[in-house]
N, C-alpha and C positions, 0 to 999 in steps of 0.2 A: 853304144853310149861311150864316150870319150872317157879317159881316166880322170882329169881337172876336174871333169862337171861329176864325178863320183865321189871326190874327193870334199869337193863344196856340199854336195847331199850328205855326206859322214859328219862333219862340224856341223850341217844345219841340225840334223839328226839330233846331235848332243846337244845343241842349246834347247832343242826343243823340249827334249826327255827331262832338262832339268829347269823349264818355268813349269809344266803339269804335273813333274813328280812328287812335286811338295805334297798337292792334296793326297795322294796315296798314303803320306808317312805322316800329314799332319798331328795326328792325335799322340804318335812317338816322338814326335820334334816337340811338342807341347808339353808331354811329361817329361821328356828329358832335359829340355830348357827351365825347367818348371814354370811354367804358364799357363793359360784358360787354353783353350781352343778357337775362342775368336778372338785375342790376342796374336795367336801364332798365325792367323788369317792373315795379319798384315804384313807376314813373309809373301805370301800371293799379290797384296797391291802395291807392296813396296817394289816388287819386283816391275810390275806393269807401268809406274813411274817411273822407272830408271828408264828404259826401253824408250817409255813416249817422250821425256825429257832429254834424257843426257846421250842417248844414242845421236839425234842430229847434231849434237854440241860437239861429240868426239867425233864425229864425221867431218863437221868442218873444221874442225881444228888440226884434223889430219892430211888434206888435201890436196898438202906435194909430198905424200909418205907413198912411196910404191904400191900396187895392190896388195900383190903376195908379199913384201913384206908387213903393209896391215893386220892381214887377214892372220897370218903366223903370229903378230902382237896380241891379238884379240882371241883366237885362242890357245896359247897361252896364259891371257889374262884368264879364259876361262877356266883351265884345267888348275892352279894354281887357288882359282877362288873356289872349287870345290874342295880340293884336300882343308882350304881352311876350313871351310863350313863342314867336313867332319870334324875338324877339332874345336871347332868354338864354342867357347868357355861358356857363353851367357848370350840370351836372345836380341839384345840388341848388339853384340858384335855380329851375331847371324844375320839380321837385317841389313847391318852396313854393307856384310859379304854378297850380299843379295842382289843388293842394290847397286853394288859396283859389278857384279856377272851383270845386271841388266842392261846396264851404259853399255857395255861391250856388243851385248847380245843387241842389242838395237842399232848398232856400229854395222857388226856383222852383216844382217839379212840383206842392207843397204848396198852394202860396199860388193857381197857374192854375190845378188844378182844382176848388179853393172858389171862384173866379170865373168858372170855366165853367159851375158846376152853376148858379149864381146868376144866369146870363144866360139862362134856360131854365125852362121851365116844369117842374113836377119830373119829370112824366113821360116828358121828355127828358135828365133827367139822366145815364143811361147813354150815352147818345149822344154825351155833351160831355165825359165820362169818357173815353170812346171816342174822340174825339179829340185828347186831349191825347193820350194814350199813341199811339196811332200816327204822332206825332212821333218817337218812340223806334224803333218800325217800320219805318219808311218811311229814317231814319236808317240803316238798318242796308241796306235795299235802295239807297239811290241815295247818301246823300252819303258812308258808310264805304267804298264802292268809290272814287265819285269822288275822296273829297281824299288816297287810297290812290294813284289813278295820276298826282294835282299831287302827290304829295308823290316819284312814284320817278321822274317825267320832268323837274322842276325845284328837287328835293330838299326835306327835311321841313319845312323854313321856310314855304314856299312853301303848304304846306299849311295854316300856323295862319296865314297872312296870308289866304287863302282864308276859315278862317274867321273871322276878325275882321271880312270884309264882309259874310259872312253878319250875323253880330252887329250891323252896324248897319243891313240892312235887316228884324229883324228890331225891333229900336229904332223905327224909322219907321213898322212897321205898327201897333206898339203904340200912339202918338202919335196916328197917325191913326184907326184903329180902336176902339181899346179906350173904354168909356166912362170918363169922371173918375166915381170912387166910392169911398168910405170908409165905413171900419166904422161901424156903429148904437150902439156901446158907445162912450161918452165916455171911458171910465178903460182902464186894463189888466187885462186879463181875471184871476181869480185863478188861480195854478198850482196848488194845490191842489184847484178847482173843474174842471180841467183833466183831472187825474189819475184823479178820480173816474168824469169820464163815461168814462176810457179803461176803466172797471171793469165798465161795462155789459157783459154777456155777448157780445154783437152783435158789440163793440169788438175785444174782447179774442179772441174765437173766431174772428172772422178775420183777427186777429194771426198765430195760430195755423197757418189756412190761407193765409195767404198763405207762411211760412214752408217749408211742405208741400211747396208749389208751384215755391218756391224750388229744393227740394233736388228735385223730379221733374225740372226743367229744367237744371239747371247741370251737376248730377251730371255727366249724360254729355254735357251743351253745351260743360263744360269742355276735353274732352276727343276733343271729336266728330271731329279730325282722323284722330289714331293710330287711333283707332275706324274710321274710315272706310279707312283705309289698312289696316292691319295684320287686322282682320277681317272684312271687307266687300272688302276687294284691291281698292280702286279706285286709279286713276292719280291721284297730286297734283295734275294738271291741273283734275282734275274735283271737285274737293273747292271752290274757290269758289261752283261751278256751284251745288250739292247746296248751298250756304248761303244762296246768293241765293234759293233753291227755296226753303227754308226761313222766309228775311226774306218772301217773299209770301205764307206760309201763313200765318203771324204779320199780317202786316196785314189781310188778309182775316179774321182771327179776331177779333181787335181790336174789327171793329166789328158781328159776327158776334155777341161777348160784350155789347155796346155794346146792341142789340136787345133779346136774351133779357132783359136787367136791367133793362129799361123795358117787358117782357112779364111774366113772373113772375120773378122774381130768384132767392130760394131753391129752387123746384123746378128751373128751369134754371141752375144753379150745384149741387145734387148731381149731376143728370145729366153735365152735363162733367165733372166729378170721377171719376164713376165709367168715363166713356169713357175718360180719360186715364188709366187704370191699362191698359185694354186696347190702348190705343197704344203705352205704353212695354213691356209682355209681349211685343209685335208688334215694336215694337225689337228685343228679347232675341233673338226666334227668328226674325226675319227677317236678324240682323246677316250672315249671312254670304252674301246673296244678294244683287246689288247693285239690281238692281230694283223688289222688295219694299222695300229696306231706303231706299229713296230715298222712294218715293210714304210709308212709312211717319215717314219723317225732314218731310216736307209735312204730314200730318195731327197729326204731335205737336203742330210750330212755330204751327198756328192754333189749336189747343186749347190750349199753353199762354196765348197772350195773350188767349181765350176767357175763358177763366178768370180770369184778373187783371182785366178791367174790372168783374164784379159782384161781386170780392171788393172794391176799393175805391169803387165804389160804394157796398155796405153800409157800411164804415167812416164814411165822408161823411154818409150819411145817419143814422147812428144814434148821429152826435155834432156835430149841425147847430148845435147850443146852447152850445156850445165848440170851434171847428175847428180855433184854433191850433196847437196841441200832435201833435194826432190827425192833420189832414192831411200833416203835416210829416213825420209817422213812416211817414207810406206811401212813399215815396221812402227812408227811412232802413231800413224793414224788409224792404224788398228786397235795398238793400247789403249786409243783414247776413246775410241769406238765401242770396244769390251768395257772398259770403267763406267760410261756412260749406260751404256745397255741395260749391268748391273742392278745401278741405279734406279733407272727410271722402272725394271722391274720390279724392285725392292717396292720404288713408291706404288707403283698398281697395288701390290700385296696389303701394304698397308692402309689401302682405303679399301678395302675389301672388296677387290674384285677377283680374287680367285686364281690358281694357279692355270685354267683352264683358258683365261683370256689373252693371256698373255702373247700364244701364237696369232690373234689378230692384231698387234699393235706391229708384229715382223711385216704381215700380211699390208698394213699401210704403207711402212717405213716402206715396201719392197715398188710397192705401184708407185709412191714418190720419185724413186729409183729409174722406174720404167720410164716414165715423163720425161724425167731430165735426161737421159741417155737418149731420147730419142730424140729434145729437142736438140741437146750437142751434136749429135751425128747428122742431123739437117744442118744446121749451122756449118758445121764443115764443109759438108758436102756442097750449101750453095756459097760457102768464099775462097774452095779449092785451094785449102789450102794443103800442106805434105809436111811430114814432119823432117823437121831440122836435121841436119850430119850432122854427127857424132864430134865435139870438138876432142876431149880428150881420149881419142881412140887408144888400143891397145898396143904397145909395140915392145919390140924386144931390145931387151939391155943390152 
């Protein structure tokens, strides 16, 4: 594994540890800010708006700024807005703080893995895909616990000062690592030229699926405690346990999806599609067994992030000739995918249908999924068509 592409996994690392770390410390960010605890929740969606919103804004608005000089901006931006949010005075300067780590953090995911794919030969591009995102993974296995027990042994400050060093040793690897490169395009790309390639079938259909995917996962990820408690009868104790299980099924699928998409892409991307309706069925009718319902809550968590690396994959690659816009929106159409999911689970809840149903509305969203990936990849296949070269390749300064 390359130092650059190690370096990009460290910063994804720390953006990730610090959108999941809130819920760890919320209830101490809530008393310390002096606020309710569903007040202090809208540090969570405020966050998830920056990301879907201002991340593709600052992507294009940046788009004859070098890579590694971006990517050194952004974090930067990060590490700096954590030391603030230890020091901020009152909840809504924290939200602001929040909300500008998000722009960046949606900036981010965009911009490293058009420079992961581009440090790589293309037939490891899944691979480098696959590792960005297991910064998000691996976030949720080690640094969401970790800056969860700085933040209840030496209270939540203690915890964004934590990561504000992360942020700067991931600054350092960048520095050190990352090659100097800047886009091949002299001017700024046109947004309308932009637009269009998002029109490509490719683009747009796994727009589509990754949305899907969104709502197979959150649906009941939203919710997976009272789930786990109320129909499954497990003890509160044991419910970190069954998440950390979970964060490892997730990173092992990661790079699991990472493979298949540098093996055959579209046939092994309906395949997990179509597995991942059978996992979340096995949710349904395993919930009330605690056993089942665990080893089954491990196979969802690696197929869902299975599945996410050769859905953005394809994106990447079937808008190489434009990636501004397009990579920006992969981090953005996930936010908006989670808010949504949210949602529409909240509404089930509230017409009383039960925290137990929830895994079959995944189980829909995912066969919908299955459909449309299988009519795209006919489609392809009978207008032969290939995807575009790369117009703003990589090169050296």
């Amino acid at each position: 594994m390359s130092l650059p592409l190690i370096a990009l996994f460290l910063a994804a690392f720390a953006f990730g540890t610090t959108e999941f770390v809130i819920a760890g410390v919320l209830p101490q960010v809530a008393g310390g800010l002096g606020v309710t605890i569903p007040i202090a929740g809208y540090l969570v969606s405020g966050y998830a708006i920056g990301i879907a919103l201002g991340g593709p804004l600052l992507t294009f608005a940046t788009t004859n700024v070098a890579r590694r000089t971006l990517l050194l901006g952004l974090i930067a931006a990060f590490t700096i807005g954590q030391v603030a949010c230890a020091l901020a005075p009152s909840f809504s300067a924290m939200l602001v703080l929040r909300v500008l780590i998000a722009i960046a953090h949606g900036s981010f995911f965009g911009i490293a893995m058009v420079v992961a794919t581009g440090l790589v030969a293309p037939e490891r591009r899944g691979f480098a895909v696959a590792l960005i995102l297991s910064g998000l993974t691996v976030s949720n296995v080690i640094g969401v616990p970790l800056g969860a027990a700085i933040g209840n042994y030496l209270g939540w400050r203690a915890t964004f000062w934590a990561m504000g060093t992360l942020g700067l040793l991931a600054s350092l690897a960048i520095v050190l690592w990352v090659p100097r490169t800047k886009n091949a395009a002299a001017s700024r790309p046109d947004f309308r030229h932009e637009v269009r390639v998002l029109g490509r079938q490719q683009a747009w259909t796994s727009l589509i699926l990754m949305l899907m995917l969104m709502l197979g996962q959150f649906v009941p990820f939203t919710y997976i405690a009272p789930l786990l408690q109320d129909v499954t009868g497990l003890d509160p104790a044991w419910i970190p346990w069954v998440l950390l299980l979970n964060g490892v099924g997730s990173t092992i699928g990661v790079f699991l999806g990472g493979r298949l998409a540098d093996w055959k892409l579209m046939p092994s991307l309906i395949a997990m599609l179509a597995l991942q309706v059978v996992a979340l069925l096995t949710l349904y009718l395993a919930a009330p067994y605690p056993l089942p319902m665990v080893a089954a809550i491990f196979v969802w968590g690696a197929l869902n992030f299975a599945i996410g690396t050769p859905i953005q994959t394809r994106i990447l690659s079937w808008t190489a000739d434009a990636p501004s816009l397009a990579s920006s929106l992969i981090p953005s159409g996930f936010n908006i995918g989670i808010a949504l999911a949210a949602f529409i689970g909240g509404t089930m809840l509230n017409a009383g249908l039960g925290y137990r149903s929830l895994p079959l509305l995944g189980a829909v969203a995912l066969a919908v999924a299955v459909l449309v990936a299988f009519i795209s990849y006919a489609w392809e296949k009978r207008s032969l068509a290939v995807p575009p070269v790369p117009a703003n390749a990589l090169a050296a300064e």
